[in-house]
C-alpha positions in Angstrom: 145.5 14.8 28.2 145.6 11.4 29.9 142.9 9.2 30.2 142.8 6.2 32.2 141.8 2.7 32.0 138.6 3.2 33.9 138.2 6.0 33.0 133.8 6.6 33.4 133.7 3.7 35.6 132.3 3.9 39.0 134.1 1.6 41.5 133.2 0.8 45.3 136.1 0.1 47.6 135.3 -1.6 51.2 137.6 -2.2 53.9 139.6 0.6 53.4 141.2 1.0 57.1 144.8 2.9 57.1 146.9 4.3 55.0 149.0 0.3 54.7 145.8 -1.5 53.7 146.0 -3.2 50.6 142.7 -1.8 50.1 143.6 1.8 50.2 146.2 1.0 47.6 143.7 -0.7 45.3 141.6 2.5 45.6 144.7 4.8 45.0 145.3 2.3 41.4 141.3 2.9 40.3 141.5 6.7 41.1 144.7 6.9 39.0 143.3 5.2 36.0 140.1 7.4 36.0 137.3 5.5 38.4 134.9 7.4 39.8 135.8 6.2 43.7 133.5 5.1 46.4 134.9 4.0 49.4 133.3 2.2 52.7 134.7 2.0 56.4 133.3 0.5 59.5 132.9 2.5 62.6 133.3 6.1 63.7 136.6 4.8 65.0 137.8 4.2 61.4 136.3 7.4 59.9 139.4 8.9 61.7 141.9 7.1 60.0 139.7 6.7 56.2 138.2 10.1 55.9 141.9 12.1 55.3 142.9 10.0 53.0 139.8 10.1 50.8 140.4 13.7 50.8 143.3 13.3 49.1 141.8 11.4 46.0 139.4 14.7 44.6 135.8 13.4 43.7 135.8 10.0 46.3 132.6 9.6 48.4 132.5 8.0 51.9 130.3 5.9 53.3 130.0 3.8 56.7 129.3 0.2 56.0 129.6 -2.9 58.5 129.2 -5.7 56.4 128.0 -8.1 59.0 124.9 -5.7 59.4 121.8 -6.5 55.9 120.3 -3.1 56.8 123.6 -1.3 56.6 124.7 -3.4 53.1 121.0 -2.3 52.0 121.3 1.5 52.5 124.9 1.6 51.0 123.8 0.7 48.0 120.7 2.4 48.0 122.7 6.0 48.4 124.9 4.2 45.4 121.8 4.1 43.8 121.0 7.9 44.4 124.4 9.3 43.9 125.3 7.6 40.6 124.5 6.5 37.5 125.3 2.8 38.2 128.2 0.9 39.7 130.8 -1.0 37.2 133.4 -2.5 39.6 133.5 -4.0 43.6 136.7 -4.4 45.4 136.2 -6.5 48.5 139.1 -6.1 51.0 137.3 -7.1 54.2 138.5 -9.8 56.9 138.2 -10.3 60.6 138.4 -13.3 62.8 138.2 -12.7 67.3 141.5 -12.3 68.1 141.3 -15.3 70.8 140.9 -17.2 67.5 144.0 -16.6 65.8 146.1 -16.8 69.3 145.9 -20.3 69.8 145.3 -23.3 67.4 142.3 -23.9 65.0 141.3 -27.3 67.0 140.0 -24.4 69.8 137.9 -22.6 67.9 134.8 -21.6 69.1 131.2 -21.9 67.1 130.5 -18.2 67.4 134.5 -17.2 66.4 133.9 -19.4 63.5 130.6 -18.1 62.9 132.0 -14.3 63.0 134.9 -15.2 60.6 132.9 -17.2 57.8 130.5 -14.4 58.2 133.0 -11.1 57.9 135.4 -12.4 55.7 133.8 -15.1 53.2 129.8 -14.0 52.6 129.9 -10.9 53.0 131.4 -10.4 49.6 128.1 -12.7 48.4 125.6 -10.0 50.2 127.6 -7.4 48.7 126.8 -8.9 45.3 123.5 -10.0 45.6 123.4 -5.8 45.6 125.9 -4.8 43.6 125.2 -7.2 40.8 121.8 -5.3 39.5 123.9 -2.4 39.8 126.5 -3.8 37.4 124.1 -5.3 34.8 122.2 -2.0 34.2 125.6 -0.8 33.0 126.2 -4.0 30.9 128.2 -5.2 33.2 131.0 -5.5 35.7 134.0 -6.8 37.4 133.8 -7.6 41.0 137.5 -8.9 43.3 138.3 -10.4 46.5 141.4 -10.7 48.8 142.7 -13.8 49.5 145.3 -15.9 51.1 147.5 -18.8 50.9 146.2 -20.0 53.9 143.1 -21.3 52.2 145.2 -23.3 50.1 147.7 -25.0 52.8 148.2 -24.6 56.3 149.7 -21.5 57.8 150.4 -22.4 61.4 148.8 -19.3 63.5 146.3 -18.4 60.7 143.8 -20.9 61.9 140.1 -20.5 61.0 141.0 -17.0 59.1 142.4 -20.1 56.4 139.0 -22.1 56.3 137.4 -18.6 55.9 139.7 -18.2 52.9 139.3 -21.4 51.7 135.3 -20.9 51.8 135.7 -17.2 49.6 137.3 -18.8 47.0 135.4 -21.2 46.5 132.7 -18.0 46.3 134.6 -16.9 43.7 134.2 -19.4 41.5 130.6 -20.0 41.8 130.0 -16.2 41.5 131.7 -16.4 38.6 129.5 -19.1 37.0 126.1 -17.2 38.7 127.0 -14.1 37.6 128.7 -14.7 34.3 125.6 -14.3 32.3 125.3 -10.7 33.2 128.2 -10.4 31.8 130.0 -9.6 35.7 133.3 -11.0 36.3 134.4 -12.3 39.8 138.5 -12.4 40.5 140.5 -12.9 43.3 144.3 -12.2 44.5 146.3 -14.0 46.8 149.2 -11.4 48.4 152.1 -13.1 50.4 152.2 -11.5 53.6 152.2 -7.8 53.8 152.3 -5.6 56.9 148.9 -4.3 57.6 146.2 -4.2 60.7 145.2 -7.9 59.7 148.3 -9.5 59.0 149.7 -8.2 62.4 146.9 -9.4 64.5 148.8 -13.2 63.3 151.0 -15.1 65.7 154.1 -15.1 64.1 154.0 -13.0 61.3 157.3 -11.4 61.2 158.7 -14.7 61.3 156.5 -15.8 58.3 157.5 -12.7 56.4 160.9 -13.7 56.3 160.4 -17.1 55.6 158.8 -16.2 52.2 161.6 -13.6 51.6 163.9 -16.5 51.3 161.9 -19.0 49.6 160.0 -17.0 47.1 161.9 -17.4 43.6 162.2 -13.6 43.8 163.9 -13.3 46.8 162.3 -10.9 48.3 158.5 -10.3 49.5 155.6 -8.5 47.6 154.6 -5.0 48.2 150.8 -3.1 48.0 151.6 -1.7 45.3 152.4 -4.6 43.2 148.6 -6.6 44.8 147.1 -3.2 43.7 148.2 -3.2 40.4 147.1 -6.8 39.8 143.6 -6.1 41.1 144.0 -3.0 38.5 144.6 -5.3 36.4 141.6 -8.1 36.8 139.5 -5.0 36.8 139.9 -3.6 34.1 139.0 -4.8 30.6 142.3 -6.0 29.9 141.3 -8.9 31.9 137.7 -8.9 30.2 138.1 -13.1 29.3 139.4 -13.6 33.0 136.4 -14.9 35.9 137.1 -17.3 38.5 140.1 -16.8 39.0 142.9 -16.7 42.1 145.7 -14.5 41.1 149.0 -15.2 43.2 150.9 -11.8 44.0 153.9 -13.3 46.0 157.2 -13.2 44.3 156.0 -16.8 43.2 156.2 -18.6 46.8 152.9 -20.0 45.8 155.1 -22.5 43.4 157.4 -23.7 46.0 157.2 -27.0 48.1 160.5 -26.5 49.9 163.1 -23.9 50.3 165.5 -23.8 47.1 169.1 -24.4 47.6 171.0 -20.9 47.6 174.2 -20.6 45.8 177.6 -20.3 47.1 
């Protein structure tokens, strides 16, 4: 009989939206490996799309969550609360900057653009903890990860304030990690190159950026779902048990690259 790696652990996936979110993939990994799934959308609009898939992982509860909204984080976790025993693992996969924001260039950006960004895609995962956490210590302990970005690190022409926003949850990371370390609650992060899904899309010039890191990555080729799933699998599970604060780079190694390499004849 197989048993997985997670196998008794209760984990809560948000920002599941489609069927190519790196999310969805992430929750595909914990079912796999035994986690008792949870899963959050925002929006009727996205119950459409997030509903049939959780119907095709046996067990998964939904529930509708926009992160921006306390009241809304508050009863999430208090039907969390009711419905299980206890919570042992957080995937955050939530981002969203106004589209006008990622059209132009970041010197444009407007206070309330850059207030919706930092909001949505950097403290959110923070509120989400501040809940979660109690959760996770009752059950001594738990691991909690993040999606991230090279754009926080360097600039990505066209991925404007969504790369302070980046910068700014990784920085989260690490002093979650520190906070929350004593519970015995690790915090984690992977950086993906880019991948085709509703966020990446909504950048100017993505296609063009996808290629680019096709050539330059030492692998010579891009980075699929699957392969930033299993990573998070991996960070979440106690094979990674000595591992908090980190950034884990899922890119075919383009992260280690200043320029493109020379090719061979």
């Amino acid at each position: 009989m197989f048993v997985g790696m997670l196998e008794g652990k209760v984990a809560l996936v948000l920002g599941v939206t489609n069927k190519f979110s790196i999310g969805w993939a992430i929750a595909q990994a914990l079912h796999r490996e035994g986690a008792r799934l949870l899963i959050s959308y925002q929006g009727e609009r996205l119950e459409r799309s997030v509903r049939p898939l959780a119907e095709t992982l046996p067990g998964t509860r939904l529930y509708a969550c926009d992160v921006s909204d306390d009241a809304q984080i508050d009863a999430l976790f208090e039907a969390v609360s009711r419905e299980t025993d206890g919570l042992d693992l957080l995937v955050h996969s939530i981002a969203y900057a106004p589209t006008d924001a990622l059209a132009g260039t970041y010197v444009k950006t407007a206070r309330e653009a850059f207030r919706i960004a930092l909001d949505v895609s950097c403290y959110s995962f923070t509120a989400l903890l501040q809940r979660a956490a109690p959760l996770m210590a009752a059950r001594g302990g738990g691991a909690a990860l993040t999606l991230s970005y090279l754009g926080g690190e360097r600039v990505i022409p066209g991925y404007n304030v969504m790369g302070i926003a980046k910068a700014a949850l990784e920085m989260s990371v690490r002093y979650l990690a520190w906070d929350l370390g004593a519970q015995k609650i690790r915090v984690n992060a992977i950086s993906p190159g880019p991948l085709s899904t509703a966020s990446s899309r909504a950048i100017k010039g993505y296609l063009d950026m996808a290629q680019y890191v096709r050539a330059a990555a030492p692998l010579r080729r891009g980075n699929t779902t699957a392969e930033a799933a299993e990573a998070a699998l991996f960070l979440l599970s106690d094979h990674a048990s000595g591992i908090t604060g980190e950034l884990l780079h899922v890119d075919a190694g383009y992260n280690a690259m200043g320029m493109l390499g020379a090719t061979e004849d």
